[in-house]
N, C-alpha and C positions, 0 to 999 in steps of 0.2 A: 179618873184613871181608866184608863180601856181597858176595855176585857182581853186579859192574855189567851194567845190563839196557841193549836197544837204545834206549834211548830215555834214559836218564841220557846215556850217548854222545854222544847228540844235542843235548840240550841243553847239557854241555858248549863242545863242539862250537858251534854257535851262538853260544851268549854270549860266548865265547873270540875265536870272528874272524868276526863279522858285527857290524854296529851296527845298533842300534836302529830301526828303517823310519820317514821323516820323510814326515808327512801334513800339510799347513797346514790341512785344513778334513775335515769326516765328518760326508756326509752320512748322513740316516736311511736307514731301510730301506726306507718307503713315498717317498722321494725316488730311490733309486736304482734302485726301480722304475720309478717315472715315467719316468726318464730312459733307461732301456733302450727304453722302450715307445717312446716319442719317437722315437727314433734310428730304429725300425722302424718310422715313419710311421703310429703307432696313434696314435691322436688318445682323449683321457682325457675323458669328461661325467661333471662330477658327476649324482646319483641320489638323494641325502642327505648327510647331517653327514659320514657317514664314507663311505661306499657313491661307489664310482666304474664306471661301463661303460668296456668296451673296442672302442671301433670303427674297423675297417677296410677302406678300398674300399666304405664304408659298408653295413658288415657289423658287429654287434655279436658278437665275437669271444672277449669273456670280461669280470669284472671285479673289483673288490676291494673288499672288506670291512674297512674299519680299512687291517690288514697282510697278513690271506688273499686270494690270489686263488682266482679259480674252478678252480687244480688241486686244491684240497682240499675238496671236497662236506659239505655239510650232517652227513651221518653222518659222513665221515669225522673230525671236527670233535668229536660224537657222542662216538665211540670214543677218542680222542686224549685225550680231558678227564676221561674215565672207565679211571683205573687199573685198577683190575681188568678191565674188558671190554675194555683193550687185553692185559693180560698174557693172556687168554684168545684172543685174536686169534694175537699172535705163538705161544701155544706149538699153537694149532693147524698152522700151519705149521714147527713145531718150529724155533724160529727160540732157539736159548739165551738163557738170561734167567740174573738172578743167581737164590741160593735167595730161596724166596718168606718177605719179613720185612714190614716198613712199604716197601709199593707205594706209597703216596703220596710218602714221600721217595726213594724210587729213581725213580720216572718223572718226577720233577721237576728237574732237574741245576741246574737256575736257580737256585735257590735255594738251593746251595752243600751242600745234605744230602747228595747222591750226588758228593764228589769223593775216585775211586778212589786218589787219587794223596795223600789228605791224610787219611790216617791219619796214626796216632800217626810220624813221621821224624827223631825228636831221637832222636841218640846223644852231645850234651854229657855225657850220666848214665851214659852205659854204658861212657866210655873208647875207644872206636873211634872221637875226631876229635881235634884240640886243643880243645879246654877252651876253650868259651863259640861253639862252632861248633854249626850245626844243620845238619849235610850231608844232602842228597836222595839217602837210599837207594835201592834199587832197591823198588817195587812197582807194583801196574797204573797203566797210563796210561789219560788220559783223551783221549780222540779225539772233537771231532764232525763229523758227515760229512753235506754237504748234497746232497741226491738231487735229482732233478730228473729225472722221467719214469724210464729204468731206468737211468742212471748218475749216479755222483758226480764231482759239477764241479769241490768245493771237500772238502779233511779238514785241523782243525786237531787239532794235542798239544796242550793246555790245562797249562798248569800254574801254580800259585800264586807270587807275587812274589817271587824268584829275585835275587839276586846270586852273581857269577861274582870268587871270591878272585882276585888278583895276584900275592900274598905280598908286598906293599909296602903296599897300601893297608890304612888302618881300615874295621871295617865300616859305620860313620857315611859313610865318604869314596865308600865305594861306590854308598851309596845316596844320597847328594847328586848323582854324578854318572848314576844309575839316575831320579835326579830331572830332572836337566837333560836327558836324552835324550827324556824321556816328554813333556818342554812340547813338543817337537816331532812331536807325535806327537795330531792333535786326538781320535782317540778314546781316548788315553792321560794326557792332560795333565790336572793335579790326582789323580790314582789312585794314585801312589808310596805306600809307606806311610812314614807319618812319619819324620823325620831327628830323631833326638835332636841336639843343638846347644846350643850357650851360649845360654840364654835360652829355651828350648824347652820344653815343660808336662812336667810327672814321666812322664804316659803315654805318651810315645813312649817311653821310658826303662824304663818296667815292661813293656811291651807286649815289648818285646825280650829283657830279662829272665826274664819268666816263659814265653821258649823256650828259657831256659840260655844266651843270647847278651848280647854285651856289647860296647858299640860302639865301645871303643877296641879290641878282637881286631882282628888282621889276619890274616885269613884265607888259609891257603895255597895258594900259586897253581894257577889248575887247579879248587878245591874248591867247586863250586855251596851258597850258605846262602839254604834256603827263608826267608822273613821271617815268614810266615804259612800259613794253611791252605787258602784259600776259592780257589779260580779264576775268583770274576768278576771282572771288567774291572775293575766299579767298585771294587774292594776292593785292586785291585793286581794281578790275575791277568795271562798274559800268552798269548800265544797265538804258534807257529810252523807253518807251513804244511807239511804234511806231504803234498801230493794225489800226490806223483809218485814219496814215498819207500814208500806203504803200497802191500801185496803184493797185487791183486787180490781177493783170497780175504776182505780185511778189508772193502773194497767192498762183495763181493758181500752178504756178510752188510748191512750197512746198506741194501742194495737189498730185499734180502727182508723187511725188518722194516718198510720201505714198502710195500712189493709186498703185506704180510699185510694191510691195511688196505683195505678198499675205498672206491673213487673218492678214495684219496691218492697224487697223484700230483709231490708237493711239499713236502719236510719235513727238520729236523735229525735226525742219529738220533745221539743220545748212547751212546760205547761202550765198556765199560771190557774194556782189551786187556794180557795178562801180557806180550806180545811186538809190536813194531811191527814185525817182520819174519815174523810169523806171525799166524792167526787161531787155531789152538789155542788154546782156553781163554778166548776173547773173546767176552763177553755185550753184549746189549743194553741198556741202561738206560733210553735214552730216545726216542721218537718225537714230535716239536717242530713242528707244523704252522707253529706262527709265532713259531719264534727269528729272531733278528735276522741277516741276510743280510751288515749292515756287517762287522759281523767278519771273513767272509769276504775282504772286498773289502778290507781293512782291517787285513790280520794285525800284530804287532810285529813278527815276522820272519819272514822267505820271500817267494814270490811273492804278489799280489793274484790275485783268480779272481773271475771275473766272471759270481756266482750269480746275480745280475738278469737278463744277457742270456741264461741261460737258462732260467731263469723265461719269458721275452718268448719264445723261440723255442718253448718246449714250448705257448703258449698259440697262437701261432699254426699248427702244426704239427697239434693237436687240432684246430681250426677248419678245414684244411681238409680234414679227411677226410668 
């Protein structure tokens, strides 16, 4: 049996006695922008289709592109979108990176190619669970940590569509009620993955199957069963707010791999970590000029963090120097 990591723990832990976080509405990310900006009496002029100014005390103070604002510059933008000339960026500040393979799919986390956490984790075949379980063994976890000037405001644990065994319930039963926690949940709702059910298409049925699962198992209590692989939201990923559980030291590292970039002073940094209780052996993966903030704001489980307001404070804090 492998040695359980800090971070299976945790999510344990979590799923076990916390419930689901209820959102009625999630907003976008260029909306909870706005609305920080507001609160701080910045007054938003459109400038084109997507293009907005920042002014205050009628002072134009900064503004936004699309979802960038003006802490991420032109090149830094530049470098960010150019794999290699960022992996060249970070390891001049010796900033660890994984070994160099397909950089396109490691600086990309989005897109579900770099998730540390969804390798191969079915032991149905190898006899280390009950037969037709797909336990989350231990391996790196997936963190991302959103910077903001030189600290991180917000870190979540990323991990793939999870249910948490009872030893009473089916795995169908679990995820019908994985299903009803998520309607409550607007940046969650519709992402469950399929519930096989009477009357329900073969592929939720195969889909489950061909991870060695099987939806009448009642999985024993206690025993997290990953459903899937991918970590996005849209797919059923799930996200737990870790800002206050990560050691400094994993910060800092996401600070520096900001810090390597110049004129970026506002980004995700995607980071695949062997220990959430240590930085040892934790690389960078990714630097996100413009991932999505809601999440943040937004986790399934934990506290919310309020990366817009400080987004809003570093823009006006630049301004008045």
């Amino acid at each position: 049996m492998p040695t359980e990591t800090s971070a299976a723990r945790l999510i344990v832990e979590t799923l076990g006695t916390r419930t689901l976080n209820e959102h009625p509405e999630a907003p976008r990310h260029d909306q909870l922008l706005r609305r920080a900006l507001r609160r701080r009496r910045v007054t938003l002029k459109p400038v084109g289709e997507h293009s907005q100014v920042f002014v205050f005390g009628g002072v134009v103070v900064g503004g936004m592109d699309s979802v960038v604002t003006t802490l991420v510059s032109a090149h830094a933008r530049r470098i960010t979108a150019d794999p290699q000339l960022l992996r060249r960026h970070l390891q001049l500040q010796e900033v660890p990176l994984p070994a160099e393979q397909n950089d396109a799919d490691q600086t990309h986390t989005d897109q579900a190619d770099a998730d540390p956490g969804s390798g191969d984790q079915r032991t149905g075949d190898q006899g280390a669970a009950d037969p037709g379980t797909t336990v989350v063994r231990p391996a790196p976890s997936a963190i991302r940590a959103f910077v903001v000037g030189e600290r991180v405001c917000a870190s979540l644990l990323r991990l793939p569509a999870t249910v948490l065994g009872d030893g009473s319930s089916t795995l169908s039963q679990l995820m019908q009620a994985d299903a009803q926690a998520r309607s409550r949940h607007a940046l969650l709702a519709g992402t469950a993955v399929p519930v096989p059910a009477d009357g329900s298409t073969p592929a939720a049925q195969d889909q489950l199957r061909s991870r060695g699962l099987d939806p009448d198992d009642v999985p024993a209590r206690g025993v997290p069963v990953q459903l899937q692989d991918s970590l996005e939201i849209s797919a059923g990923g799930l996200t737990i707010d870790v800002t206050t559980v990560l050691p400094d030291a994993l910060h800092e590292l996401a600070v520096e791999a900001v810090m390597a970039v110049p004129g970026l002073f506002a980004a995700a940094v995607d980071l695949r970590v062997p220990d959430l209780e240590s930085a040892e052996g934790a690389v960078v993966l990714a630097v996100l000029p413009d991932a999505d903030i809601s999440r943040a704001h937004l986790p399934a489980y934990g506290e919310p963090r309020d990366v817009a307001g400080a987004i809003a404070d570093e823009i006006l804090l630049r301004a008045s120097r």
